[in-house]
N, C-alpha and C positions, 0 to 999 in steps of 0.2 A: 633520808627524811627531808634533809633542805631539797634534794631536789624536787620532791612531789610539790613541796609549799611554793618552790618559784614557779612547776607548772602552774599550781591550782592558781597564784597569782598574776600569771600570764592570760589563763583562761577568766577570768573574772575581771581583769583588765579590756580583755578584747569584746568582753558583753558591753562594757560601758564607754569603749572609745567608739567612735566613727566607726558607721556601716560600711564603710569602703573600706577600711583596712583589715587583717587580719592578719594577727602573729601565730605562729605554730614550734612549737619546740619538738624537735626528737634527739634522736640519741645513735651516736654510729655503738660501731659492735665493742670500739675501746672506750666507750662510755660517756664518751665527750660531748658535751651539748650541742645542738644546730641549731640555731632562731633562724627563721625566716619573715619575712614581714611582705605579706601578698596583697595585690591592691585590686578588691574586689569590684569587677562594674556591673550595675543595676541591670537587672535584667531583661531592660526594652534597651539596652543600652546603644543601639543603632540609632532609635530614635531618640535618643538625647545627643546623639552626636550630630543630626542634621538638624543645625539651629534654623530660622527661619532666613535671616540675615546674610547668612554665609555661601560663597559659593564652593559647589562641591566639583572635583577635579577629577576626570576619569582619563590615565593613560593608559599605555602598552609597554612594557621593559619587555623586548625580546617577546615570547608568547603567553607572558602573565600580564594580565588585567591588574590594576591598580585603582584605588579609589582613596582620594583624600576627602575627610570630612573631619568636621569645618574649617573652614578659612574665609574670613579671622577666626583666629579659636580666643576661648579666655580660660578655658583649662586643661584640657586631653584634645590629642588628637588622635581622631581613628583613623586609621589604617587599611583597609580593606584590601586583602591580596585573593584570586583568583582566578585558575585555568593553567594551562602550561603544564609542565614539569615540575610538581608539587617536589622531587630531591633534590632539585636546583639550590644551592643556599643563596637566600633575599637577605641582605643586610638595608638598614633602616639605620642612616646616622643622622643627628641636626646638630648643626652648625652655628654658633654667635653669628655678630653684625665680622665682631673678629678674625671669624674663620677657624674656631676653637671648636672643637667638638665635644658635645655637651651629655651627648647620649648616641650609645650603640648596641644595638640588639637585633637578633634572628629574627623574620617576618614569618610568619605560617601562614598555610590557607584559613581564609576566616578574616575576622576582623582583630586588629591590634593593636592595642592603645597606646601612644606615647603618652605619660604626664609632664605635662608644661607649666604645670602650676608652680613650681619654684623658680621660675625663670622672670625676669621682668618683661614689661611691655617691649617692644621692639620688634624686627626683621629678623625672620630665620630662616636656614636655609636644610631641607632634607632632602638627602642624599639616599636614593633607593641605586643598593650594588648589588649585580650579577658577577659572577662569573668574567661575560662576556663583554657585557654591558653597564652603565650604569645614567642615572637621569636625576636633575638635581629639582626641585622647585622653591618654591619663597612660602614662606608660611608668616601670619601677623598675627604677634600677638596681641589682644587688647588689651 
């Protein structure tokens, strides 16, 4: 019984928080609960990631296409990976002024958001890694 009341509490929660977030509860087979918390982006969400201001960054890692958008950013950065060897693993890390790394996560094809909203203003550095290769850039935030 508590547990339907903290779903139904989850789901009545997540009506009334922020449109970008979403939490989800399930349950493995020994019964134990799984929260997840998924950070939804609007669905022109391409075009909110090319600000007017900013410039957008198109390389090559090897035979995948890459696109940064925006830079400066002031809250997500997108991602854009495309062409190559889609089972190649892309790693997508950014870096402090420090050299601490802040965030790591698998790139897909498609576009792929980092959020940079918990981070303060400053110089950062993403690190896209292949395999073989790997290519760093500067990212600013406002």
């Amino acid at each position: 019984m508590i547990k339907y009341f903290i779903t139904a509490l989850f789901i009545v929660f997540g009506l009334f928080a922020k449109a970008d977030k979403k939490v989800i509860c399930e349950s493995n087979l020994t019964q134990n609960s799984i929260y997840k918390v998924i950070t939804l982006l609007p669905q022109n969400s391409k075009q909110e990631f090319e600000a007017k201001d900013s410039i957008i960054v198109k390389e090559t890692i090897g035979d995948r296409n890459i696109k940064l958008i925006p830079n400066p950013l002031k809250g997500a950065l997108g991602v854009e990976v495309w062409g190559g060897d889609s089972d190649q693993e892309l790693r997508l890390i950014v870096y402090n002024e420090s050299g601490n790394a802040l965030s790591v996560q698998v790139a897909y094809e498609g576009l792929n958001p980092i959020d940079m909203s918990q981070y303060p203003k400053g110089w950062y550095t993403l690190r896209v890694v292949t395999i073989n290769d790997k290519m760093e850039f500067k990212i600013i935030k406002e």
